[in-house]
C-alpha positions in Angstrom: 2.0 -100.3 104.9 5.4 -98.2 106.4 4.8 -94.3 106.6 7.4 -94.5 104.2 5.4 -96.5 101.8 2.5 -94.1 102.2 4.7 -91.1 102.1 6.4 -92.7 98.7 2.7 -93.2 97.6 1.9 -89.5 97.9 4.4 -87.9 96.7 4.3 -90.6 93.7 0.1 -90.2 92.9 0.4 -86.0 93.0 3.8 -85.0 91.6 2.2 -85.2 88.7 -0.8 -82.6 89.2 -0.3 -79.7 87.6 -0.2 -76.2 89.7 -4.0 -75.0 88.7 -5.5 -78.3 90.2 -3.0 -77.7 93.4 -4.5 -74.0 93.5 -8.5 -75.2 93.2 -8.0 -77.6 95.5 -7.3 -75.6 97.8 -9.8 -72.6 97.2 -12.6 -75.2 97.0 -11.4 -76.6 100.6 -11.6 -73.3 102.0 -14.5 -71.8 99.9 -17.9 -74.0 99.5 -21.3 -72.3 97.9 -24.1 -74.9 97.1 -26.3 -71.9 95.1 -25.3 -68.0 93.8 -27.9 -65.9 93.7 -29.9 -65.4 89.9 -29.2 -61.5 88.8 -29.9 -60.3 85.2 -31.6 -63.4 83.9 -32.3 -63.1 80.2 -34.8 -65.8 79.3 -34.8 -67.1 75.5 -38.1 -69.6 74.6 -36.9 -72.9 74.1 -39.1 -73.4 70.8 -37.1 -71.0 68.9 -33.6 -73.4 69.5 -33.9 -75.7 66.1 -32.1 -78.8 66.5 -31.6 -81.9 64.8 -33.0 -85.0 66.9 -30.9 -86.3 69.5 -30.3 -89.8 70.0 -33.1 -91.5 72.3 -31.5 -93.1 75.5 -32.3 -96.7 77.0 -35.1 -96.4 79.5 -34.0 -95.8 83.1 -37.6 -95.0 84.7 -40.5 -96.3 84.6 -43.3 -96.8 87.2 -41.7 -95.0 90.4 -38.6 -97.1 89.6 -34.9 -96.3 88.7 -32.9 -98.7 87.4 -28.7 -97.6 87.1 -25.2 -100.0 86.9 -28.5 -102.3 86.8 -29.6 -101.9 90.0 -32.8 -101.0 90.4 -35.1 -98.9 93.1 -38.7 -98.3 93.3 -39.6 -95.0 95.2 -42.8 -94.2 97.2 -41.2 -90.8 97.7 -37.5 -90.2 95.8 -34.8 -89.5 98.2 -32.8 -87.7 95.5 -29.4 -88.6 97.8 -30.3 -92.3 98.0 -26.8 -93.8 99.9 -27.4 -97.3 99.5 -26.1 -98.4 96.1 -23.1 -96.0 96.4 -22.1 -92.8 95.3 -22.1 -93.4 91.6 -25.7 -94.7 91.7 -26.7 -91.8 93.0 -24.8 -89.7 91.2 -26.8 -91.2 88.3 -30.4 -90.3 89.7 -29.2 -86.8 89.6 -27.8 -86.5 85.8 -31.6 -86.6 84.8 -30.5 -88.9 82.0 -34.2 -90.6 82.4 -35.4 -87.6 81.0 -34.6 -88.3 77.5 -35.1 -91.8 77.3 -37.1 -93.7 74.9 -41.1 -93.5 76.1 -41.2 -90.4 78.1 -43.8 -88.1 78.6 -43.9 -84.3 78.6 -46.2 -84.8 82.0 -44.0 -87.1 83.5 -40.9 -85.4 83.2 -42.3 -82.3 84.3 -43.6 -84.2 87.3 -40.4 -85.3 88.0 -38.7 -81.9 87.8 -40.6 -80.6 90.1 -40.4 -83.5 92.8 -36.7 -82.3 92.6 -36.7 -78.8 92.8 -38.7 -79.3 96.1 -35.8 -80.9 97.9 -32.7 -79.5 95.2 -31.9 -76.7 98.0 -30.4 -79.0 100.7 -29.4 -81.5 98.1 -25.5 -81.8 98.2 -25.0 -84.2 95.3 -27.1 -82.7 93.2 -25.1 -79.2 93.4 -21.5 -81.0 92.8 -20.2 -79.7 89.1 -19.8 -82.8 87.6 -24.1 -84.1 87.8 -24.6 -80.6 87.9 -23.1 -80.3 84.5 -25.4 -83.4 83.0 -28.3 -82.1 84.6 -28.1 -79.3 82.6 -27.4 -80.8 79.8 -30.1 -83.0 80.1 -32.6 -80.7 81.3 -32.0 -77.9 78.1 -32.8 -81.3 76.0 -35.9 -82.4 77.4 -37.0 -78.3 77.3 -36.2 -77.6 74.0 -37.1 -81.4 72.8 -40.6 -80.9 74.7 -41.0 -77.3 73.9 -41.3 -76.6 77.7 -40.9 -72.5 78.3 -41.7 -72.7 82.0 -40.5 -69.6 84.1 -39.9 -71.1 87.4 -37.9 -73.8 86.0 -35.5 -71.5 83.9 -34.9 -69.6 87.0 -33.7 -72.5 88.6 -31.8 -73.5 85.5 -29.9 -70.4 85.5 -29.3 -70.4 88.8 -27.7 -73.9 88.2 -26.1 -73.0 85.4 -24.7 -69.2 87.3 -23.7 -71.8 90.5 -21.6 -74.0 88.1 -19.8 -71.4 86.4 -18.5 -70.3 90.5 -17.2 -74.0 90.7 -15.6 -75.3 87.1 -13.6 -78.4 88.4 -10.1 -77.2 87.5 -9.1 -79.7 90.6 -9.7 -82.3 88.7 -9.5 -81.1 84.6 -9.8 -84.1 81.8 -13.7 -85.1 81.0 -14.9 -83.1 84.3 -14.1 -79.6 83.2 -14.5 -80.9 79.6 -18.4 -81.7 81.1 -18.5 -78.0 82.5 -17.6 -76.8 79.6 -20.8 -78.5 77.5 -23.4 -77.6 80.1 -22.0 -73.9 80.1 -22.2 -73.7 76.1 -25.9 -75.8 76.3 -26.8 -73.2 78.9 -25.7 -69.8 76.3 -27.4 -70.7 73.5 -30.8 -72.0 75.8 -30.2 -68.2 76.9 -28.5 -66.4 74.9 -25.8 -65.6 77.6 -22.6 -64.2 76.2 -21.5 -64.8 79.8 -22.3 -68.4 80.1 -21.0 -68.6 76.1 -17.3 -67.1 77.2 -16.8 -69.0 79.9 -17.7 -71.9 77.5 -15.5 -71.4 74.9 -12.8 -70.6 77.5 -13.2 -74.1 78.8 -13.9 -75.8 75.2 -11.1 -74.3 72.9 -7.8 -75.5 75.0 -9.3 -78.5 76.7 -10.8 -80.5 73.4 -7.1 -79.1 71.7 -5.4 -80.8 74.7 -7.7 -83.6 75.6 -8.4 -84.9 71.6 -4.9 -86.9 70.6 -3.5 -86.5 67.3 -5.1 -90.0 66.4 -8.3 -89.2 67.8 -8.1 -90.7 71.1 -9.8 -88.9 74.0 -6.7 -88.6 76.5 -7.8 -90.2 79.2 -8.0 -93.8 76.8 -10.8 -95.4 77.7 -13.1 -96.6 74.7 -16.0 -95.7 76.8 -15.2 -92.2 78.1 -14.1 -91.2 74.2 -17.5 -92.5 73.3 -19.3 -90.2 76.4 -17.1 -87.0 75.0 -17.8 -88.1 71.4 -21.6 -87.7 71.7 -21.1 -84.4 73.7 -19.1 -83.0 71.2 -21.9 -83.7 68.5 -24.8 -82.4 70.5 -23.0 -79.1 71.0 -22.8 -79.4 67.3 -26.0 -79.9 66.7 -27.1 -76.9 69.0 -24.2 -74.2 67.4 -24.8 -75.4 63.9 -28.4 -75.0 64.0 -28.7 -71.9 65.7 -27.3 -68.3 64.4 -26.2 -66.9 67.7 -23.0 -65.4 68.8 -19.7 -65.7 66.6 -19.7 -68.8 65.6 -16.5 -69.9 66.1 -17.0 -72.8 67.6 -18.6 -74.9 64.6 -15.8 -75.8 62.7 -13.5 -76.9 65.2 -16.4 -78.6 66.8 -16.8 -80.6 63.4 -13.3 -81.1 62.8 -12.5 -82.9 66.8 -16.1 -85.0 66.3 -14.8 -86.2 62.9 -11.7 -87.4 64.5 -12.9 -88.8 67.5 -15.0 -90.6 64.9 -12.1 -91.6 62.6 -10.5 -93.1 66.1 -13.2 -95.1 67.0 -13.9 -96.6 64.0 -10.3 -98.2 64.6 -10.4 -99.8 67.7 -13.9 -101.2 67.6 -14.5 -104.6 66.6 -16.6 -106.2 63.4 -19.9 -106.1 65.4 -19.6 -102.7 67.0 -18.4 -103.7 70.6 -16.2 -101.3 71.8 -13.0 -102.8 73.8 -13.7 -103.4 78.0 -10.4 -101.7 78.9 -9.8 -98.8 81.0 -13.1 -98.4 82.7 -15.0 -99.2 79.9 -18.6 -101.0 80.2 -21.6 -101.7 78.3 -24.6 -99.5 79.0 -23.3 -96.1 79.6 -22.3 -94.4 76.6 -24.0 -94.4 73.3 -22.9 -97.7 71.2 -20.6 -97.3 68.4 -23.5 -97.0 65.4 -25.6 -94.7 67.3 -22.5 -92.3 67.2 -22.2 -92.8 63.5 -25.9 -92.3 63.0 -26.1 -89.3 64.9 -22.5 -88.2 63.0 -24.1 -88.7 59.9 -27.3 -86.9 60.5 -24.8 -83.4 61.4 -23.0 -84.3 58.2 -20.3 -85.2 60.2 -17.8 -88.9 59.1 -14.8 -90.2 60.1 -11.7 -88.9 59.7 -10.0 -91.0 57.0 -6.5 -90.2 57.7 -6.7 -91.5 61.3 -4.3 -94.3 61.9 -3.6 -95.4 65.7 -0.7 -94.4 66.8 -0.7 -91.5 69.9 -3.5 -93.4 72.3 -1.2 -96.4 72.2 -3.6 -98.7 71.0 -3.0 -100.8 67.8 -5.2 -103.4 65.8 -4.4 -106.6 63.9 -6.5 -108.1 62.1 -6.8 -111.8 60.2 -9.7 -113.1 57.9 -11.0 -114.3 61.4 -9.3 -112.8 64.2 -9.5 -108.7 65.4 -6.6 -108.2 68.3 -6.6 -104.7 69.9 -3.2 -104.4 71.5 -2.4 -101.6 74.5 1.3 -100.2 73.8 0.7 -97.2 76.0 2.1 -95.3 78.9 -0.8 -94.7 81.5 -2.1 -91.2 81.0 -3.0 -88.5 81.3 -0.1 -87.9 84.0 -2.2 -85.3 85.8 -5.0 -87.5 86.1 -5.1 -91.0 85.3 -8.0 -91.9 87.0 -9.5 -94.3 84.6 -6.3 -96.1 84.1 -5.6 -99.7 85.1 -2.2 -101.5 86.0 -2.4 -102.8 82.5 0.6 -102.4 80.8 0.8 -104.3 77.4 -2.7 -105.5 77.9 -5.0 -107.0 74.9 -8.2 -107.9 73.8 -9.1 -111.2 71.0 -12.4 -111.2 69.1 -12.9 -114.4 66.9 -16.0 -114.3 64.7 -16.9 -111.4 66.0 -17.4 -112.9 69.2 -15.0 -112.1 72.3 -12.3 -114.7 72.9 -9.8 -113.3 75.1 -11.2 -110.1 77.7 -10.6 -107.9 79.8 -12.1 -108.5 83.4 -13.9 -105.6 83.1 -15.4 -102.9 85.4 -18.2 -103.7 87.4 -18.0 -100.8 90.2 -15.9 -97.6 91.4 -16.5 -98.0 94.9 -13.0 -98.6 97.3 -13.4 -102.3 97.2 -11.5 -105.1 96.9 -13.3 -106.2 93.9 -12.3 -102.3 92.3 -8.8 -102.9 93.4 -8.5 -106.7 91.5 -10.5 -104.9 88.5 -7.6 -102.4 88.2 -5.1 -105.0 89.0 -2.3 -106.3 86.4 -3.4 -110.2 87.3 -6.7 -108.8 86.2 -5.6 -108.2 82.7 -4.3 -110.2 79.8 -0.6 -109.3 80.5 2.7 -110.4 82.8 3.0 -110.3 86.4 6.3 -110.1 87.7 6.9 -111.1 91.1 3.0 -110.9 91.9 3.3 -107.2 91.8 1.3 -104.3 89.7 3.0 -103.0 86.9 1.6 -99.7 88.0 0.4 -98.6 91.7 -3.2 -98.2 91.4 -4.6 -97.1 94.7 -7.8 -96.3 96.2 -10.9 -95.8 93.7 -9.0 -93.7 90.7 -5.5 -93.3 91.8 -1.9 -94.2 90.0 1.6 -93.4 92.1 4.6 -95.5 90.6 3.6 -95.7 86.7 4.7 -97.9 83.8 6.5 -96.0 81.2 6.5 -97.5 77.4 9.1 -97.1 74.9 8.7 -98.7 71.5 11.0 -100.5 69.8 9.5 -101.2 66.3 6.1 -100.0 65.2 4.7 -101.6 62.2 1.5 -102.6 60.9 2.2 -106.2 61.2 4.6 -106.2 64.3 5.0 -104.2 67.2 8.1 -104.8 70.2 8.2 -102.4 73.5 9.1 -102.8 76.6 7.9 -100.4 80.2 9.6 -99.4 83.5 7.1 -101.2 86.0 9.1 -103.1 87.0 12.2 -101.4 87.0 12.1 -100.8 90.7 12.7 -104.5 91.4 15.3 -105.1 88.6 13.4 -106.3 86.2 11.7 -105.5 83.0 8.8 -106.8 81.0 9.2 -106.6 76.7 6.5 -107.7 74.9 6.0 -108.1 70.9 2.9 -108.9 69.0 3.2 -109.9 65.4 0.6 -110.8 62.7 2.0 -114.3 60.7 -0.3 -115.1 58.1 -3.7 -116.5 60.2 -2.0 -116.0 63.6 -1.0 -114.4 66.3 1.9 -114.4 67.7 2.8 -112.8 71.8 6.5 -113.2 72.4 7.1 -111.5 76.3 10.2 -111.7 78.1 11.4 -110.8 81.5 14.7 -111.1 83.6 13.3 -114.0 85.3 10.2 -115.9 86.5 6.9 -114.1 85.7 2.8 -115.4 85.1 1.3 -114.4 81.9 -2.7 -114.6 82.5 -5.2 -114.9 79.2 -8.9 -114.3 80.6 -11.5 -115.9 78.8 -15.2 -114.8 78.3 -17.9 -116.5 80.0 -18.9 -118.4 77.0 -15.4 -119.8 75.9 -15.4 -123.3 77.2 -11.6 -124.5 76.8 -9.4 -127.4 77.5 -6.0 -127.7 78.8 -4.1 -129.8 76.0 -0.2 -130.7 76.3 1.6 -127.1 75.9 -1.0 -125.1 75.1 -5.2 -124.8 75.1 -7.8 -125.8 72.9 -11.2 -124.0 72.2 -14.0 -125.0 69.9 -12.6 -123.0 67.1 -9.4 -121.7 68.3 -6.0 -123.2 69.7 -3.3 -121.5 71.6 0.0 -122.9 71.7 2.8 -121.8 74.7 6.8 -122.2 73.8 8.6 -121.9 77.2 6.0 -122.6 79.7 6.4 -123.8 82.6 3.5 -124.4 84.0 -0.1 -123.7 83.1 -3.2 -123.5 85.5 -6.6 -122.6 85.6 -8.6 -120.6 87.8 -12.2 -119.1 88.4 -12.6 -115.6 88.1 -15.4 -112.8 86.4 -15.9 -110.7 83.5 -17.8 -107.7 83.7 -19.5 -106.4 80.6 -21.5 -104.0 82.6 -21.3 -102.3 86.2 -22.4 -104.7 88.6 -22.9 -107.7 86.5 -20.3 -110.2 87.1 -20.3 -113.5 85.3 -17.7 -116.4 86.4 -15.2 -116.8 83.8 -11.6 -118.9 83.2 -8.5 -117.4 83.8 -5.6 -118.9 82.7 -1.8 -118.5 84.4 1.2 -119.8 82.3 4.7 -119.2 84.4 7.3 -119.3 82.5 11.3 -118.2 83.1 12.6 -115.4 81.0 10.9 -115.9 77.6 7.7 -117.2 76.8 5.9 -117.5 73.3 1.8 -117.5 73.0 0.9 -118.5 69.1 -2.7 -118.0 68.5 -4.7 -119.7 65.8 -7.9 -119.9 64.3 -9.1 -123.5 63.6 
């Protein structure tokens, strides 16, 4: 790459920051603090916090071992900044997560604690804001779940909790700060710390106004984030609604964004509860669809009825048979589109509730080439014109150039837009999908030649037939192809599981029409 190209790149990825992540940025470069020193600390007995039951999490420990992105690691002695399996993994052995899982102990968790705290001092990872901010969270669970009222460990909570409130990520903003912003409010009521509560609701307030669409959506659009945020959003319910302290002011606008977060997810997941693999989405990270519901309804909290899609850019269509979840949207949020993918115009094809057509997936977020192909447009059910990215993903979580979306009609049978990502090379990509009575019908056209790819799950066997291809209870019929091939790739349900796959290319010239039926 040209210093040109990388200086184009640059100035293309952080034109878009806003000033307060320029100004944090900078203070955090020249200003680091792994602890602040406890003053003042007023300490509240976890057994008087009521709560309603929160959900139990899938098991993660057991017998000296860790499992995470399903890779697992037995300890004789835990190196709590484990480097092997990459920074996300061990990321993970510091959220604490495992202490609220299904099957553990009050003895064992204790244990556990205090294998940490013996090492938490010269323990970078563990004192970065964002598994800082679960820790918390996690740890003020398994206290007030376990009726633990331990001094020394509430003296290094609030020392935890004092240190994150010196490094809120502001850098960064979206479901970061959105994190700090939990782990401060779990941390005021577990004290009763007006301090810690301000800061929370100075963090909460604007953020969930900003980050919460008008249909629901969390900004940042990926299924499986909006599920993580979701189920933070109910527990701090469940903490302010059950508890009498401070003002208050937080518990109904806490209902009201968990209602509508609700009423958005309901949308866009399919008949059997499977959330859509887009946008950094997995399996096995957030809670699944009807645990939210079930935990929703035990607050009294239930969807938003009035929710229809329409802000996240997402839209559904639906036959007797058939769910299609469409992506019409422009990559966002501008300031930090670090889950997004180069998948402009992207979609997803459940059949009997079973998936048809899917995304590849996301099976890691290290700087890989098999991260970079994940966030690729060839890696997405979409167009690819002249074998380039409708969007410049870069690095792990980075966007420069970006495809903007207008739409043309909006309907709930029919929807035509077109986006800029290829602007740059003189051409364009428009792209329709309409709802004909049982089928589907994908109309895309470009200036010129172009390769729309369909990725298939694992389980779809299919057959190249004439102009089109045939499954076992499905058909798909091409009008305008030129040529149609068939390649090996993977689908990732779940980080670091990748299962070979079929990926289909049809090139076509200018126009190209994909009818999809049910047999």
């Amino acid at each position: 790459m040209s210093l040109f190209s990388k200086f184009s790149r640059l100035w293309n990825t952080v034109r878009f920051l806003k000033p307060v992540q320029f100004y944090y940025r900078f203070k955090y470069s020249v200003w680091k603090t792994n602890s602040i020193p406890v003053y003042g600390l007023r300490h509240v007995s976890a057994n008087k916090l009521k709560f309603i039951p929160f959900p139990v999490l899938s098991v993660l420990y057991k017998n000296s071992t860790f499992k995470f992105l399903n890779i697992e690691k037995e300890f004789s002695e835990i190196d709590w900044e484990y480097p092997d399996y990459g920074r996300l993994w061990t990321y993970n052995l510091n959220y604490f997560e495992f202490l609220n899982q299904e099957g553990m102990n009050r003895e064992e968790g204790i244990r556990l604690i205090k294998d940490f705290e013996k090492s938490s001092r010269y323990n970078h990872t563990a004192w970065e804001p964002y598994p800082l901010s679960l820790r918390i969270i996690n740890w003020v669970r398994f206290f007030i779940s376990n009726k633990i009222d331990n001094r020394d460990f509430n003296t290094s909570l609030f020392s935890q909790i004092t240190a994150l409130s010196g490094k809120l990520e502001y850098h960064l903003l979206a479901n970061h700060l959105l994190e700090n912003g939990f782990a401060l409010l779990f941390g005021a009521y577990y004290f009763n710390n007006d301090f810690f509560y301000r800061k929370a609701c100075h963090i909460l307030i604007p953020q969930l106004r900003e980050q919460v669409l008008s249909d629901g959506a969390h900004f940042e659009l990926s299924p499986m984030y909006h599920c993580i945020m979701l189920g933070r959003v109910l527990d701090c319910y469940n903490l302010v609604s059950q508890n009498a302290l401070f003002n208050q002011e937080l518990e109904s606008f806490l209902k009201k964004k968990a209602g509508m977060m609700l009423g958005w997810l309901e949308k866009i997941v399919f008949k059997n509860g499977d959330i859509p693999l887009i946008n950094d989405a997995a399996f096995g990270i957030a809670l699944t669809y009807r645990q939210l519901k079930e935990y929703a309804g035990c607050l009294d909290i239930y969807p938003d009825i009035d929710i229809q899609l329409k802000e996240s850019g997402y839209r559904k269509f639906m036959t007797e048979k058939m769910e299609l979840l469409a992506d019409v949207g422009s990559i966002g949020p501008d300031y930090q589109p670090g889950h997004a993918h180069a998948d402009t115009f992207n979609f997803v094809l459940y059949l009997n509730e079973r998936p048809i057509i899917v995304d590849t997936g996301t099976s890691t977020y290290e700087v890989n080439e098999v991260r970079f192909y994940e966030r690729s447009t060839a890696a997405h059910n979409t167009v690819v014109v002249a074998g380039k990215n409708s969007s410049e993903v870069w690095g792990g979580h980075r966007v420069a150039r970006r495809a903007r979306v207008k739409i043309a009609k909006d309907s709930p049978d029919w929807i035509i837009a077109n986006h800029s990502g290829y602007d740059y090379l003189g051409d364009h990509h428009n792209r329709s999908f309409k709802r004909l009575n049982d089928s589907f019908i994908i109309e895309d056209c470009t200036n010129g030649e172009a390769c729309a790819y369909l990725h298939f799950a694992p389980e779809e066997e299919i057959e190249l037939v004439g102009n089109g291809i045939k499954g076992k209870d499905f058909r798909i019929v091409f009008e305008g192809a030129q040529n149609i091939t068939t390649d090996k790739k993977w689908h990732a349900s779940e980080f670091n599981k990748r299962i070979q796959n079929n990926v289909v290319c049809i090139q076509f010239d200018q126009k190209l029409l994909t009818c999809i039926q049910a047999l």
